[in-house]
C-alpha positions in Angstrom: -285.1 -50.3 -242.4 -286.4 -47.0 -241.7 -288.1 -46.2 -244.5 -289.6 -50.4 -244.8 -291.2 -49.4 -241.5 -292.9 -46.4 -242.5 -293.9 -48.1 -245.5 -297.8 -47.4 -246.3 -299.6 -50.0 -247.9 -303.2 -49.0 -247.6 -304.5 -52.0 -249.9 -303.2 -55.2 -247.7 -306.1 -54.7 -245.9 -308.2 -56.2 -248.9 -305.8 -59.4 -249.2 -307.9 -62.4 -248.7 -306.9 -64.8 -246.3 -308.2 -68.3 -245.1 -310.0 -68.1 -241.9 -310.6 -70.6 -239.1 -306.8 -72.1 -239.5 -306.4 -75.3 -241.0 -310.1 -76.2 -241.2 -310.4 -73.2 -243.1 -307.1 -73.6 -245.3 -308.9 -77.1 -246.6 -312.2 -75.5 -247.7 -310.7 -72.1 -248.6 -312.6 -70.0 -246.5 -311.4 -67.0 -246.2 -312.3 -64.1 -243.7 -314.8 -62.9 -246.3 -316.4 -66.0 -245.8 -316.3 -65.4 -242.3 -318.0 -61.9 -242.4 -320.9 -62.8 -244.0 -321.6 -65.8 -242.6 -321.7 -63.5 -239.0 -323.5 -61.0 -241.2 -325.9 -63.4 -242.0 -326.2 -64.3 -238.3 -326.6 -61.0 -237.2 -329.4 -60.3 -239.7 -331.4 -63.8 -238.7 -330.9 -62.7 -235.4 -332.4 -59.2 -235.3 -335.2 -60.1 -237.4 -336.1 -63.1 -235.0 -335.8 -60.8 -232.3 -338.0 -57.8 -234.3 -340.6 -60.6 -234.9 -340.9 -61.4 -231.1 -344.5 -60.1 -229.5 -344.3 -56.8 -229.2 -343.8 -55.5 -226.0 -345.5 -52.0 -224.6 -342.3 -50.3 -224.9 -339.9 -52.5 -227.2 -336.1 -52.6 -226.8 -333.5 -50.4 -228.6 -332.9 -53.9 -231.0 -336.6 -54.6 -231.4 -337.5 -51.0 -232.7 -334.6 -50.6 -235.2 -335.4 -54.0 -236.6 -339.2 -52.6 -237.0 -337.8 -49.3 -238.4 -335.6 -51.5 -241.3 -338.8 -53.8 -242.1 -341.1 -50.9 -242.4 -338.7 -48.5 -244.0 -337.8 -50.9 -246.7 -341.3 -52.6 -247.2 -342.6 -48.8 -247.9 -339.6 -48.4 -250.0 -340.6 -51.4 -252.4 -344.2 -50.1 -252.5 -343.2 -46.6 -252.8 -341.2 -47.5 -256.1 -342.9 -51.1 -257.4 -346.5 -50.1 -256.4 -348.4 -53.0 -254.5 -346.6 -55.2 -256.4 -343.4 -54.1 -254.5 -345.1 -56.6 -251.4 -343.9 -60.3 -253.8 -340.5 -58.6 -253.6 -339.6 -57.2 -250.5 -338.1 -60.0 -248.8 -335.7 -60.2 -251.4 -335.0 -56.1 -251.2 -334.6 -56.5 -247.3 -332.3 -59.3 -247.2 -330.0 -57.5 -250.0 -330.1 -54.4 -248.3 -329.7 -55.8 -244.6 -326.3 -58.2 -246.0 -324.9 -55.2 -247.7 -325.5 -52.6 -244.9 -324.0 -55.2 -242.4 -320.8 -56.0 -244.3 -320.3 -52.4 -244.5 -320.3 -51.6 -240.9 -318.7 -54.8 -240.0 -316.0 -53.2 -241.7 -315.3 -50.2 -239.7 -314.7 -52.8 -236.5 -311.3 -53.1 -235.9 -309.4 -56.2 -237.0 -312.7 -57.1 -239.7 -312.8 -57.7 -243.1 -315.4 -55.7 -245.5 -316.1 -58.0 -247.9 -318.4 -55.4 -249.9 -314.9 -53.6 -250.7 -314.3 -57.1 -253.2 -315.7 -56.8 -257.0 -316.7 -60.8 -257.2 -318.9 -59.9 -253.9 -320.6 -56.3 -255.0 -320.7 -57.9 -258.8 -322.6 -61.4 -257.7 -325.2 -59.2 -255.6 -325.3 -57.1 -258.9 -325.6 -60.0 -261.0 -328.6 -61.9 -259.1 -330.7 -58.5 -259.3 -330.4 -57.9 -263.2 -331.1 -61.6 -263.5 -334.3 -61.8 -261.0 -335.4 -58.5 -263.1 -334.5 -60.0 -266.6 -336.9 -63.1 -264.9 -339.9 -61.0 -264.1 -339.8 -58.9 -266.9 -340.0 -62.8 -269.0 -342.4 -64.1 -266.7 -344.9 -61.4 -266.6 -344.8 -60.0 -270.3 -343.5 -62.5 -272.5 -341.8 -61.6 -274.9 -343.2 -58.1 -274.9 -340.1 -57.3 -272.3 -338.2 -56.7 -275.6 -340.2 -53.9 -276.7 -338.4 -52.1 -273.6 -335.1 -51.5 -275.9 -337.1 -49.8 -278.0 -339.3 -46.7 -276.1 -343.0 -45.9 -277.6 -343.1 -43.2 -280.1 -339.6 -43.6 -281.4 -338.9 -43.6 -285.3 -338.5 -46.7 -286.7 -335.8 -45.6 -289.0 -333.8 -45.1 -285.3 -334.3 -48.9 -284.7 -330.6 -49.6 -285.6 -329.0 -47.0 -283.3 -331.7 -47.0 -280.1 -331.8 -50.4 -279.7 -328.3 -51.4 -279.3 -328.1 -48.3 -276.6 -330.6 -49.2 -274.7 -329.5 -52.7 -274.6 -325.9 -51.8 -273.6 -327.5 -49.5 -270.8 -329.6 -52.3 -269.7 -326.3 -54.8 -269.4 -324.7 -52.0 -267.9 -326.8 -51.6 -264.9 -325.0 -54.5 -262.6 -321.6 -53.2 -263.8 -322.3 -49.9 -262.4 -324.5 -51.5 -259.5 -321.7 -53.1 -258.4 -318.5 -50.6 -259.1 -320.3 -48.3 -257.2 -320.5 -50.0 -253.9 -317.0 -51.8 -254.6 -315.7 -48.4 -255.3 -316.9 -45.9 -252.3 -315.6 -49.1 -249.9 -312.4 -49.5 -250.6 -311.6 -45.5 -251.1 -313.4 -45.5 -247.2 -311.1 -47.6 -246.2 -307.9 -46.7 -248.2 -308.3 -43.0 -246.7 -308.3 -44.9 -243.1 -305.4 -46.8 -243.5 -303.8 -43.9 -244.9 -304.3 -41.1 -242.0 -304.3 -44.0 -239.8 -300.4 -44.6 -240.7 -299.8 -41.1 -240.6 -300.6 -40.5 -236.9 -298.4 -43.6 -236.3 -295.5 -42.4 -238.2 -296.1 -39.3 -236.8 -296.1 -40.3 -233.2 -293.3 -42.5 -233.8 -291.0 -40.0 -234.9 -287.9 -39.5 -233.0 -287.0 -36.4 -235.1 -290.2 -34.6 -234.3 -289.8 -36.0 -230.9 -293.2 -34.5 -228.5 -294.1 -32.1 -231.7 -294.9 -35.7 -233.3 -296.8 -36.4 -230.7 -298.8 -32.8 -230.9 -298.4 -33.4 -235.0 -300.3 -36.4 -234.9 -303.6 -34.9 -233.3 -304.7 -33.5 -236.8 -305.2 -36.6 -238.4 -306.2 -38.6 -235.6 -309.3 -35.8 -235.3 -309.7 -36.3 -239.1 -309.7 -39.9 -238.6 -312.4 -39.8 -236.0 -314.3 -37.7 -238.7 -314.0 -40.2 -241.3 -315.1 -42.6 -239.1 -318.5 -40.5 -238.9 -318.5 -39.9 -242.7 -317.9 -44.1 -243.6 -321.0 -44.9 -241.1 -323.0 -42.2 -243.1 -321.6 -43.7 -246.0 -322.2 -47.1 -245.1 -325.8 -46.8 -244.5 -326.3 -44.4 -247.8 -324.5 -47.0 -250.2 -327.0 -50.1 -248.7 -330.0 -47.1 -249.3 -328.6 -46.7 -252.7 -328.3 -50.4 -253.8 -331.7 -51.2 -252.2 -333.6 -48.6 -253.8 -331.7 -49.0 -257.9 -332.9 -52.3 -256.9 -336.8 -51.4 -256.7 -336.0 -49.0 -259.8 -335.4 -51.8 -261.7 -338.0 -54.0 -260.5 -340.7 -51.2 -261.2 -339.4 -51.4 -264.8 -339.4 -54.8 -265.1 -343.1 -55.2 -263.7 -344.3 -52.3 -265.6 -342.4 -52.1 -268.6 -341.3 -48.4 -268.3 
């Protein structure tokens, strides 16, 4: 019984559940549901509140809400060119839903549901196929000339062009195993120091040196806990701007 109760398992925190009891059982909504639905609350209700009239010194909420519209907006420029303006609501909104499920996350008791592969690989999915879109829309079927880069020998046709066309198909695989991937290790590392200070503290053969024991990776906890927001904000950065990378090739074709 012992050894059940020390039992770690550091992935049941990824199990879906249904949420909301039985209304939620009959609809199969499940707490990932949940989060984003309150993520996408939260977003709708920052930016209402960054688009309120300024006031001569705006709140803490109002100024990081201008700091994400501007930051992003002179991301999509930065990257697309002026072009970048058609498509940054569509940057924001994926950066603001990814950022949000990621530090929804760290709250106790939460669900992160960027840590599941259907969620990161669906975000993925939508931005190869909005690019794939453009890329149609704006150069016909000139976009295929993309798989095969200016200036190569045409005798290399055979071997370039199936490359570039797996690297193309490959971009919302690795899109999305990225973010999937740097979640769940986040959170496996928390449930696993997090179970150590309990066991630790819990120990009757340690006795008060469990107790002393289980300050180390309580302070390393509290470190990771720094690290993850860090991480949480670089990995919405990431997404957003491989995003605009990709736009900028489909709009210019390079």
């Amino acid at each position: 019984m012992a050894a059940e109760a020390h039992t770690i398992d550091a992935l049941g925190q990824f199990k879906l559940t249904t949420a909301l009891g039985p209304l939620g059982a009959s609809v199969n909504f499940t707490q990932s549901n949940l989060m984003m639905v309150i993520s996408g609350l939260l977003i709708l209700g920052l930016m209402v509140l960054g688009a309120r009239p300024q006031a001569v010194v705006p709140g803490r909420l109002q100024a990081l809400a201008e700091m994400a519209y501007e930051g992003i907006r002179k991301m999509c420029i930065d990257q697309i060119g002026d072009e970048g303006k058609a498509f940054f609501p569509f940057v924001f909104t994926l950066f603001m839903f990814v950022l949000i499920g990621n530090l929804l996350g760290l709250l106790p008791f939460s669900f992160t549901y960027t840590s599941h592969i259907a969620v990161t690989l669906t975000l993925a999915l939508t931005v190869i196929v909005l690019v794939t879109v453009v890329a149609l829309r704006i150069h016909g079927l000139h976009f295929f000339s993309y798989f095969f880069p200016p200036g190569a020998p045409v005798l290399l046709a055979p071997i370039i062009v199936p490359v570039e066309i797996i690297s193309y198909l490959s971009r919302p695989v690795s899109l999305s195993i990225r973010l999937f991937a740097n979640m769940v290790a986040g959170h496996v590392m928390f449930e696993v120091f997090a179970s150590f200070i309990l066991m630790m503290a819990a120990s009757q053969a340690l006795g008060s040196f469990g107790v002393i024991g289980a300050v180390g990776p309580m302070a390393l906890n509290v470190a990771l806990m720094g690290f993850e927001l860090l991480v949480a904000f670089l990995q919405a950065y990431v997404f957003a701007i491989l995003t605009c990378i990709y736009l900028h090739d489909a709009v210019h074709l390079h």
